[in-house]
C-alpha positions in Angstrom: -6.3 16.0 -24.1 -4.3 19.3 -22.9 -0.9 20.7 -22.9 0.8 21.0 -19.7 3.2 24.5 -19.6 5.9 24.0 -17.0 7.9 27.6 -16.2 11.4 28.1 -15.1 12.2 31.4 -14.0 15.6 32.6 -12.5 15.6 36.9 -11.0 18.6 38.3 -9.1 20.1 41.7 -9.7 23.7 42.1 -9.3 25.6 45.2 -9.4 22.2 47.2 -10.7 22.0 44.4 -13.0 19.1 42.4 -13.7 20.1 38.5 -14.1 18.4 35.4 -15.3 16.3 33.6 -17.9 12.7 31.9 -17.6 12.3 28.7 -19.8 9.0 27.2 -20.5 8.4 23.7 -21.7 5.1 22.9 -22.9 4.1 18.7 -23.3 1.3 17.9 -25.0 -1.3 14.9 -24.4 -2.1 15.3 -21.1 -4.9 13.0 -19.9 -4.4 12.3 -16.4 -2.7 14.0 -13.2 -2.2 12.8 -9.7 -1.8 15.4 -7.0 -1.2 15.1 -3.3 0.2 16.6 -0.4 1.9 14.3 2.3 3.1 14.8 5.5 6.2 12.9 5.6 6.9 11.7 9.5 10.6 12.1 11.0 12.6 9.0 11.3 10.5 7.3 9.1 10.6 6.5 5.2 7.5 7.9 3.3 6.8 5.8 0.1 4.6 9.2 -1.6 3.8 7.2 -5.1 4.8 3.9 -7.1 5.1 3.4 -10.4 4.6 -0.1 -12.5 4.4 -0.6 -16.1 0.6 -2.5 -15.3 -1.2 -0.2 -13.3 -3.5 -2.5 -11.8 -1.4 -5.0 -10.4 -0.1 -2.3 -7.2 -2.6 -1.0 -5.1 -2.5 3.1 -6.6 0.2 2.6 -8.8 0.9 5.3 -11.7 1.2 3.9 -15.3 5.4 4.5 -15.3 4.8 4.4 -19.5 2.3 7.3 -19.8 4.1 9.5 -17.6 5.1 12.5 -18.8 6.0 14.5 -15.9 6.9 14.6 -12.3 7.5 16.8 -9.3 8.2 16.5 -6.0 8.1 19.7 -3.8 9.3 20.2 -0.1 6.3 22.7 1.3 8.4 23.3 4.5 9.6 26.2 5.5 12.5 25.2 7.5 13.7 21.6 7.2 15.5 19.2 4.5 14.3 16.2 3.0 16.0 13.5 1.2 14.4 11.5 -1.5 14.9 8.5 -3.3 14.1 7.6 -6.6 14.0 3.9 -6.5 14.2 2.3 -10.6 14.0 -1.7 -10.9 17.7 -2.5 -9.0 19.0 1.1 -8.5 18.0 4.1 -7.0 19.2 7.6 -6.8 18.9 10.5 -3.7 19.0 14.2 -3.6 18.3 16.5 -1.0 15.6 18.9 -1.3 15.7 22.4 0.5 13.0 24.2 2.0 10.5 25.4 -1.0 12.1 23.7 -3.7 11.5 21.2 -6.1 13.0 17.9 -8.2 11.6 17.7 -11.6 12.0 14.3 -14.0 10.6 14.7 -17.6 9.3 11.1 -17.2 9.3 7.9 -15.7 10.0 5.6 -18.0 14.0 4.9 -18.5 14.6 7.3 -16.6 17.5 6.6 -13.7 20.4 4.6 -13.2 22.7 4.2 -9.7 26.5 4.2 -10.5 29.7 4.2 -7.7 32.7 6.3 -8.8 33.7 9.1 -10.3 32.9 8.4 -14.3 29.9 7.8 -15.4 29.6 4.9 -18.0 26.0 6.2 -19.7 24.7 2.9 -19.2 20.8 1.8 -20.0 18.6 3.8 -18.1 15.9 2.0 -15.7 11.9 2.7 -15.2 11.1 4.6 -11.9 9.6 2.1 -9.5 8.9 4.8 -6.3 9.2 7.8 -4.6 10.6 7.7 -1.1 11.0 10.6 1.3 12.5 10.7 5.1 13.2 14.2 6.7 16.8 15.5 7.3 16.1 16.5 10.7 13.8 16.1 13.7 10.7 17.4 12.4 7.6 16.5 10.1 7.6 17.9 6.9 4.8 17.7 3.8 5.4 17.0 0.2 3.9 17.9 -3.0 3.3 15.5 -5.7 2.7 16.1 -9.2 2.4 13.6 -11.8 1.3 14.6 -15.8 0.2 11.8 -17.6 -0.7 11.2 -21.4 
C-alpha cells in the first residue's frame, strides 16, 4: 500500500504582492494506478477509460469502487478539449484549456446531470467513462491518471 500526495499550488503577485495558497491532499491505500497518454483525433469522440463496478466483465475496465482518484490532463499547447463524464443515465462536460487539468476524488457516486438553474442535490451516480473530442481542428493528447485502493 502507499499514500498518494496530490498538490495544489496557486502564485501571482499583484501590486508587489505575493498571492495564493498550495493545498495538499494525501489518500492513503493506494494499490493500483493506471496511466496513459492518448492522442485524441479531431472530429472524433475518444472513449480514454471505463469504469464498471466488475472489472472483468469490460474489456480494460477500472474497478469504479476502488477508485480513489482521477485526472484527466490536456498536454496541448494550444487547443481545447471537451470531456464528458458519462455516470449510469447522465453525464456531465467541461472544457479543458491547454495544460490544465479536471480532478474527481473518486468514481464511485460521483456525478449527476441536471437542466436549470437550481440544483436539487439529488443521488449521485457511478462514473461509467471518460470521453474526450477536440474543440477545434487539430489532434490533441490526454493524460490519464487513475489512483486506486
Amino acid at each position: 500500500m502507499a499514500d498518494l500526495v496530490t498538490t495544489l499550488s496557486e502564485s501571482v503577485t499583484l501590486n508587489g504582492s505575493l498571492r495564493g495558497s498550495t493545498n495538499s491532499v494525501t489518500t492513503t491505500g493506494i494499490n493500483d494506478v493506471f496511466e496513459r497518454i492518448v492522442l485524441c483525433t479531431q472530429g472524433q469522440q475518444t472513449t480514454v477509460c471505463s469504469f464498471a463496478a466488475s472489472p472483468y466483465t469490460s474489456v480494460g475496465a477500472i474497478d469504479v469502487d476502488r477508485t480513489k482518484y482521477f485526472r484527466i490532463t490536456n498536454l496541448s499547447t494550444t487547443e481545447n478539449i471537451e470531456v464528458a463524464f458519462v455516470g449510469t443515465s447522465n453525464l456531465y462536460t467541461v472544457l479543458v484549456t491547454p495544460g490544465n487539468s479536471h480532478v474527481l476524488s473518486k468514481a464511485e457516486a460521483v456525478l449527476i446531470g441536471e437542466t436549470g438553474t437550481t440544483p436539487s442535490f439529488p443521488t449521485l451516480e457511478n462514473l461509467s467513462k471518460v470521453t474526450v473530442e477536440t474543440a477545434s481542428t487539430t489532434d490533441a493528447r490526454v493524460e490519464v491518471f487513475v489512483g486506486l485502493e
